[in-house]
N, C-alpha and C positions, 0 to 999 in steps of 0.2 A: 343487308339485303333489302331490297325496294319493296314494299309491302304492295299487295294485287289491289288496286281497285273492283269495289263489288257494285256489279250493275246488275239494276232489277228493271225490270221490261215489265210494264202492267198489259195485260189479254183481256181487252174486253169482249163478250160478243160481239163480232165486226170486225176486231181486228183485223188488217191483213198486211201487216209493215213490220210487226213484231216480233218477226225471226230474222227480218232481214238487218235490222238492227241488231238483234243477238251475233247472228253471223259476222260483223263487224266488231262487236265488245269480245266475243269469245273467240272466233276462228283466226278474224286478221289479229287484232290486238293481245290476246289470249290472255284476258283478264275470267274471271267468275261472273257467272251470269247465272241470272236466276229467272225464271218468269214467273211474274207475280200475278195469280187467277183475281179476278176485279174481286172475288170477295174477302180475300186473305188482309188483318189488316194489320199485319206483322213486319216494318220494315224497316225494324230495329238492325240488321244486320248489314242494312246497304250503304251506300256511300253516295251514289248517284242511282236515279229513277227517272226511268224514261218513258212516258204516254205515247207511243207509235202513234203511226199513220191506221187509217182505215173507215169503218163507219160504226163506230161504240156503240152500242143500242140500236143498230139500224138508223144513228141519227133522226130516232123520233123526237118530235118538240121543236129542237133545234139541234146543230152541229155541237154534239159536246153538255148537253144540257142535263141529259139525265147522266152519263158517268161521273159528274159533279158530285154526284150521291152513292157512289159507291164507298163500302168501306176502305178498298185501296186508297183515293182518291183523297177519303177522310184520314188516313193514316198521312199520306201526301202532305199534308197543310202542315202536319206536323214535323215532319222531314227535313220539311222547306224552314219552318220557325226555325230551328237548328244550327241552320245555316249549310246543313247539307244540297247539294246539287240535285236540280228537277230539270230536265230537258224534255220538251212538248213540242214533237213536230206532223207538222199539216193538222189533222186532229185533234195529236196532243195539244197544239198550238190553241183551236178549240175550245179544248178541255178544261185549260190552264185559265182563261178566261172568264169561262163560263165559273171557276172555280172563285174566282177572283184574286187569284194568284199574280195575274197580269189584269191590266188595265186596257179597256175596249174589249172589241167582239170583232169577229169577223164575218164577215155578209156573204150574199151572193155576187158571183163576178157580174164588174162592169155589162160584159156582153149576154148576160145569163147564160152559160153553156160552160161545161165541165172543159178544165186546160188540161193538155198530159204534153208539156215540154221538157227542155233544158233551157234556162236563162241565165243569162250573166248576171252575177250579185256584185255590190259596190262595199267591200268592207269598210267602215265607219271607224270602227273603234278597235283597238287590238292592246289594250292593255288588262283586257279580262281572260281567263284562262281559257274560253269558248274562243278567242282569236286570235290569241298570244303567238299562233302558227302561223298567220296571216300577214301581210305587209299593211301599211296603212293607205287608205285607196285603192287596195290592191283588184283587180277586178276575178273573179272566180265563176264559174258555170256551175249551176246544181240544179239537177231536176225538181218541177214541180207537176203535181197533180190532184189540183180540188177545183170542186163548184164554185165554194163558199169559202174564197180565201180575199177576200180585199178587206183591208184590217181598215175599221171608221174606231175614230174614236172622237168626240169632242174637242172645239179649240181649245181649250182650258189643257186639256190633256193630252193632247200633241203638243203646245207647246211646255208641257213640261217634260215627255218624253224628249225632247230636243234638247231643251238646254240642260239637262240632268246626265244627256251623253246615252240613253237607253238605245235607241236603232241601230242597232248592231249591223243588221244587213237591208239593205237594199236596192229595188230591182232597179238597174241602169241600160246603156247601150254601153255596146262591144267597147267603146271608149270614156266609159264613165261620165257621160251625160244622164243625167235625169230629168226626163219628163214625158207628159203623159203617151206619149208614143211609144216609150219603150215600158211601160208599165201594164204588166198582161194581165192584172186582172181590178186595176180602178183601186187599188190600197192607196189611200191618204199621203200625202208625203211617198211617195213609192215602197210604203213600207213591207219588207220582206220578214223581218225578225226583230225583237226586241226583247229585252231584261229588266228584269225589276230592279230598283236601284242598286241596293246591294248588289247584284252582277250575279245572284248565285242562279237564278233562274232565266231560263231562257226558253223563249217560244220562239218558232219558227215556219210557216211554209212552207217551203222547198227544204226538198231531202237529202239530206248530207251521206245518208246511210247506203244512197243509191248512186254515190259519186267516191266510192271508198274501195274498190277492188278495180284493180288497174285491167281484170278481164270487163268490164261494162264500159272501159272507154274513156276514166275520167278518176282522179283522187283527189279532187278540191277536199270532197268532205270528209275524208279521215282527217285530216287537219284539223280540223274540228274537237274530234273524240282525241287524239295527240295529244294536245294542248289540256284540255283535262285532265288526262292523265300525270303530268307532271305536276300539278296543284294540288292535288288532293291533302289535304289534310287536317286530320280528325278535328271536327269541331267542339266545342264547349256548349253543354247545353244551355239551352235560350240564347241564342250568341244573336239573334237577330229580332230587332223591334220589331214587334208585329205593323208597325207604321210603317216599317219600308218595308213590306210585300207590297 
């Protein structure tokens, strides 16, 4: 018998993405979920943890700056050391940053003004369990909606995001061209998503969680959370050099 993956959903004040991803871990997929309140700092029992969408603290400071400091957040680092699975998207994405979990930040869009699309993604890489569902180049549509999503990071570390194979997704046109015209909101390299070396982490942008019930029009992004769910498996503690976070 296939053991459940345990998904814990952290709720920050702000949240507002965090059921709709539960709805996905537990309704479609019907694994155990759990929501973890940002101060609980217990997540000895999960397997994967996922920082939703929304505005954590009202996004005071910066996007993502103070949940950095919450206990969950602090429990998170350790999670992650583990080699257990952390998924951060739009926010979480954020969060995951500001946490230093991923490398770079994310800004205000190119045009200054909040995006609420769908756009076509360019899968990169599909030999991590975040894409193992996917084709290679394959091009996929997932909603996106933030102010503050064009990922900058330093040349030093873009190119090492590149040649390390970390850009998991991004943003193209309908036929997998890249460039700045089909990039809605000014991310570097058109970056939509990216992982930390080890592959166990994963920030994102656009929302996988609102492209996963075939009633909203679109199942790019159950593919996604699929694809996890076949790899999971229990790790060893300290299985990951804190140098490759």
């Amino acid at each position: 018998m296939t053991k459940p993956t345990r998904f814990g959903v952290i709720v920050f004040p702000g949240s507002n993405c965090d059921r709709d991803v539960a709805y996905v871990t537990q309704t479609l997929l019907n694994q155990p979920t759990r929501m973890v309140w940002h101060e609980d700092s217990d997540l000895s029992d999960l397997d994967v943890v996922v920082i939703p969408g929304g505005f954590s603290y009202g996004d005071y400071l910066r996007c993502g700056a103070i949940a950095r400091f919450s206990p969950a957040m602090q429990s998170t680092l350790d999670h992650a050391k583990q080699g257990k699975y952390v998924l951060g998207i739009c926010n979480g994405f954020q969060v995951l940053t500001e946490a230093g979990l991923l490398p770079g930040a994310l800004v205000r869009n190119r045009d200054l003004h909040f995006i609420c699309d769908r756009v076509p993604l360019k899968v990169e890489r599909t030999d991590l369990p975040w894409t193992q569902h996917y084709q290679p180049g394959e091009i996929i549509t997932i909603p996106i909606a933030h102010g503050e999503g064009s990922y900058y990071a330093d040349p030093d570390t873009l190119a090492e995001l590149e040649a390390n194979g970390q850009v998991l997704f991004r943003y193209c046109a309908a036929d997998g061209s890249v460039d700045p015209s089909t990039n809605p909101n000014g991310s570097l390299n058109g970056i939509a998503g990216i992982c930390n070396r080890q592959g166990n982490i994963l920030g994102m942008m656009p929302h996988p969680e609102r492209a996963s019930d075939p009633l909203l029009g679109g199942t790019d992004g159950i593919r996604l959370f699929q694809g996890l769910l076949e790899n999971i498996i229990p790790p060893t503690p300290q299985a990951i050099s804190p140098s490759l976070l």
